[in-house]
C-alpha positions as CSV (number, residue, x, y, z in Angstrom):
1,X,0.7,-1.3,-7.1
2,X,1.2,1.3,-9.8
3,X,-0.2,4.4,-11.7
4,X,-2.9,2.7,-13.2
5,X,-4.3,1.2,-10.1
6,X,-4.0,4.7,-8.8
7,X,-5.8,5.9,-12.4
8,X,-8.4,3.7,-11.1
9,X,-8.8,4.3,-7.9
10,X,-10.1,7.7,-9.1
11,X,-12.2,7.0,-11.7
12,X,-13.8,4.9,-9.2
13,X,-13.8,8.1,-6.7
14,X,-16.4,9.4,-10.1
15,X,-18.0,6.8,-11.0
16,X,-19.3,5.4,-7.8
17,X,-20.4,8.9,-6.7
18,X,-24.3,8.8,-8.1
19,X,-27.5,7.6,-7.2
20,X,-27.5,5.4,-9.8
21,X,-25.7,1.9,-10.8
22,X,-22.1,2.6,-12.5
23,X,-23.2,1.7,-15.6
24,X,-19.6,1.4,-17.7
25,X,-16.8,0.4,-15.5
26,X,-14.5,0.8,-19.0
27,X,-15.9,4.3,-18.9
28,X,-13.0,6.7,-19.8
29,X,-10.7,7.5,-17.8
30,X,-9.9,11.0,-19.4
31,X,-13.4,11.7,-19.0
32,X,-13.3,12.5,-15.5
33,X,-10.7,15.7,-16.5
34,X,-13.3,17.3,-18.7
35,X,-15.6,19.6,-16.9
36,X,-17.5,20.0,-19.1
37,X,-18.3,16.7,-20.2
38,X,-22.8,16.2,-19.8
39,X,-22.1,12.5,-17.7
40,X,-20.9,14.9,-15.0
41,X,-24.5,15.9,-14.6
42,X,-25.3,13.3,-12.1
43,X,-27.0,12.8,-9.2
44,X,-24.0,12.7,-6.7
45,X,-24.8,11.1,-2.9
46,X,-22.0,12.9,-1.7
47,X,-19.5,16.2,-1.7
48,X,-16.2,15.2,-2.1
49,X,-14.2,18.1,-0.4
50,X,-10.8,16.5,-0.1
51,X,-8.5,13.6,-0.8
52,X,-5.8,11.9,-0.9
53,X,-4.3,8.5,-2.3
54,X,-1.1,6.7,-0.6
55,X,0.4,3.4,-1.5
56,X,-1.3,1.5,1.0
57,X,-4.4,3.6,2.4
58,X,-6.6,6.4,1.3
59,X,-8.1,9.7,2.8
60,X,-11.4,11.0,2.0
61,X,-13.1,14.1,3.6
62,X,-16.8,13.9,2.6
63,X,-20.1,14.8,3.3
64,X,-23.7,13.3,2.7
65,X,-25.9,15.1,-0.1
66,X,-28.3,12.3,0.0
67,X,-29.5,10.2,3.2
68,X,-27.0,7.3,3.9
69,X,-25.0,8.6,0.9
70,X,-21.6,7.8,3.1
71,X,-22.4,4.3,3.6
72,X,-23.5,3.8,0.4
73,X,-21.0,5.5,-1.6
74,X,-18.0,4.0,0.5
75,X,-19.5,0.3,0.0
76,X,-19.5,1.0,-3.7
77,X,-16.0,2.5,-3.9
78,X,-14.5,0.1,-1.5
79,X,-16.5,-3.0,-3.6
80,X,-15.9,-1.9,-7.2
81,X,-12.4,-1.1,-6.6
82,X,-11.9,-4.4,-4.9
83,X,-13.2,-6.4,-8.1
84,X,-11.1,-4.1,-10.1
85,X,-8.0,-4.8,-8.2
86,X,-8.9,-9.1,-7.5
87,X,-9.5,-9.2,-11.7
88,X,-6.2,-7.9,-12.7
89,X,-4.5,-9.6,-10.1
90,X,-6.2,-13.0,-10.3
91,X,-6.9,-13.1,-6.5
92,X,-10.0,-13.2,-4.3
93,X,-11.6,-11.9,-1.0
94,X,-11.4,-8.6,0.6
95,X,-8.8,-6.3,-0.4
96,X,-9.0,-3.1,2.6
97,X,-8.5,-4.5,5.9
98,X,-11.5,-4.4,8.9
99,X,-13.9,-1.7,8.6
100,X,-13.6,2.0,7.6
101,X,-12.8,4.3,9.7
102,X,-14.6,7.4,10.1
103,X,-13.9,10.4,12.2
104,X,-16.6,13.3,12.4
105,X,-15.6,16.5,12.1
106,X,-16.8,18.7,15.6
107,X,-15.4,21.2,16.2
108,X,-13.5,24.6,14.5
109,X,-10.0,23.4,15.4
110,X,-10.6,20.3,13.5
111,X,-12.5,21.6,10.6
112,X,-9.5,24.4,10.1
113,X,-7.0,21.5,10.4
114,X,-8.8,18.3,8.4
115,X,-7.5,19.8,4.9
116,X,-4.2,20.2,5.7
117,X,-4.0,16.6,7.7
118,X,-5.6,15.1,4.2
119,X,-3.1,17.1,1.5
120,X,0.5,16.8,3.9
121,X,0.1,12.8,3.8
122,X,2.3,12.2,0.8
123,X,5.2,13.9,3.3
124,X,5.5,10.8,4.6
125,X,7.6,9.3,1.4
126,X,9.6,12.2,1.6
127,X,12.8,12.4,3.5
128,X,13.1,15.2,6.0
129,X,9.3,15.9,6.3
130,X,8.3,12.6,7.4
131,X,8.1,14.1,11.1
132,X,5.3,16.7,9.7
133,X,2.7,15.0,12.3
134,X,5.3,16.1,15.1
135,X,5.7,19.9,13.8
136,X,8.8,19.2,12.5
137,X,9.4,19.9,8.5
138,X,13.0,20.5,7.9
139,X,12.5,22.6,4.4
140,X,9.2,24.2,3.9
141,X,10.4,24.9,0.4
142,X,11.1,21.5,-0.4
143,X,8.1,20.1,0.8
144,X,5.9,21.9,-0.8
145,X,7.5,21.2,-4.0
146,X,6.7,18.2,-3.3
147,X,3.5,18.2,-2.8
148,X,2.6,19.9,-5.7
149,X,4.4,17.5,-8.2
150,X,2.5,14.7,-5.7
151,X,-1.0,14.2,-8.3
152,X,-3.2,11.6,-5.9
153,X,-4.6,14.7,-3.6
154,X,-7.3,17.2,-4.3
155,X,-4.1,19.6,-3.3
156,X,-3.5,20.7,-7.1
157,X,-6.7,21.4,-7.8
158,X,-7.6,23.6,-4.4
159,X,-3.9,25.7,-5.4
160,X,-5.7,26.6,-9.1
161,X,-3.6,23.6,-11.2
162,X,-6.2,21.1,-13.1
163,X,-5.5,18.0,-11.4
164,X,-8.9,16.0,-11.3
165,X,-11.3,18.9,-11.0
166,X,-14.8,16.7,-11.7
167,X,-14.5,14.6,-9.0
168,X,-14.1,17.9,-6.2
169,X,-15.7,20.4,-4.4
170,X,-14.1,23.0,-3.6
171,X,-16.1,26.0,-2.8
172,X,-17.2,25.4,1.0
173,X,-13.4,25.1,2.1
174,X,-12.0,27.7,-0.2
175,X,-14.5,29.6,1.1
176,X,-13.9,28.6,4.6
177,X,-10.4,29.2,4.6
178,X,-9.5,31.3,1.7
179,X,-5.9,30.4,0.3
180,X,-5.5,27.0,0.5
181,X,-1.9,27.3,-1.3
182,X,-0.9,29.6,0.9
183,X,-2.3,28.7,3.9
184,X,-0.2,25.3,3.7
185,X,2.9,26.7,3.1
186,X,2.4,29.1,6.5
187,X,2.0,25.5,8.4
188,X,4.6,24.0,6.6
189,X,6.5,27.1,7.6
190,X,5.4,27.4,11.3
191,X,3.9,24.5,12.5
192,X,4.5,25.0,16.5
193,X,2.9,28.6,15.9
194,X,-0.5,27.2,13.9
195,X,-3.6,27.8,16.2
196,X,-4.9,24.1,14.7
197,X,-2.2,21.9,15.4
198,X,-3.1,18.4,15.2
199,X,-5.8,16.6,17.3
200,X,-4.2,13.9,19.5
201,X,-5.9,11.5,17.6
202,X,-4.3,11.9,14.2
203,X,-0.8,11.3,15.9
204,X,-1.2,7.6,15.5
C-alpha cells in the first residue's frame, strides 16, 4: 500500500532467510543496509540472487542452500508478511492469492534471460516501456533512468549503487554474465537483436 509495507516486505526478505525462528520482528529495519553488521552471520536456507517488488506481486530468483530451504523460506516470507500486513490493516485470512508459482530455471537461454525478466518489471508503470515483454522500449535512455531511481529490485545493487546489499548474492550472476549495468542497457537498446529473448511463457 505504501513505502513502509514495501520497507517491510524486505526486511522480511532478511529476516525470514535463516534456519532459525525470526526472533525480533521489530528488528531494525536499517539493519539490513549494514554489511557489516554480526546478525548477518546467519545460517541462510537460501541464495537470494535477484528480486523485485511491484505493487501488487513480487519476483524472486532463488536457490536452495539447505534441503527444502525454498519451501520453507517462501512459507515463512509469505506468512510473516501476511500477519504483518492483516495487523496493520485490521483484516484477516490470506493475503497472496492460490499458490506460488515457481518456474525452474533449464536451460542457458533462460538462465541468460531470468535477470533481466526480474529487474525490467518496474517498466511496466512507466509510459512508453510498458511493451518491454514485446521488444518494444521506445527510449532506452529513459528507461533505464528509470530503473535505477526504481529502489524495490536487486537492480541497484548488481549496477555497484548500495541499495539493499545484505539481503543479495550477487557473485554467481555477476560472474555469469559480467556487466549487469550494461548488459541491460544493450537489451533495452536492442531487444529484437538479444540471443535470449523472452521464453513464451513469460509473455503472459
Amino acid at each position: 500500500m505504501d513505502d513502509r509495507d514495501r520497507a517491510r516486505f524486505v526486511h522480511d526478505l532478511f529476516e525470514f532467510n535463516d534456519t532459525k525462528p525470526a526472533s525480533n520482528v521489530a528488528y531494525s529495519f536499517r539493519k539490513i543496509m549494514d554489511v557489516g553488521h554480526p546478525y548477518i552471520e546467519r545460517e541462510r536456507i537460501v541464495d537470494l540472487h535477484a528480486w523485485c517488488l511491484m505493487r501488487n506481486h513480487y519476483h524472486l530468483l532463488v536457490s536452495e542452500r539447505t534441503e527444502g530451504g525454498l519451501i520453507s523460506f517462501m512459507r515463512k516470507l509469505n506468512t510473516g508478511y501476511t500477519n504483518y500486513f492483516n495487523e496493520r490493516y485490521k483484516r484477516s485470512g490470506v493475503l497472496f492469492q492460490g499458490k506460488t508459482k515457481k518456474i525452474l530455471i533449464h536451460s542457458s537461454a533462460h538462465f541468460l534471460h531470468i535477470l533481466h525478466y526480474i529487474h525490467l518489471n518496474p517498466l511496466d508503470y512507466l509510459s512508453g516501456a510498458r511493451e518491454w515483454r514485446n521488444s518494444r522500449v521506445a527510449d532506452s535512455t529513459k528507461a533505464k533512468a528509470y530503473l535505477e531511481k526504481y529502489p524495490w529490485s536487486s537492480y541497484a545493487d548488481y549496477c555497484g549503487r548500495k541499495n539493499f546489499p545484505s539481503i543479495l548474492t550477487t557473485e554467481f550472476f555477476k560472474e555469469s554474465i559480467g556487466n549487469v549495468e550494461k548488459e541491460t542497457l544493450s537489451y533495452l537498446r536492442n531487444p529484437a537483436k538479444s540471443s535470449d529473448k523472452l521464453p513464451e511463457r513469460f509473455l503472459e
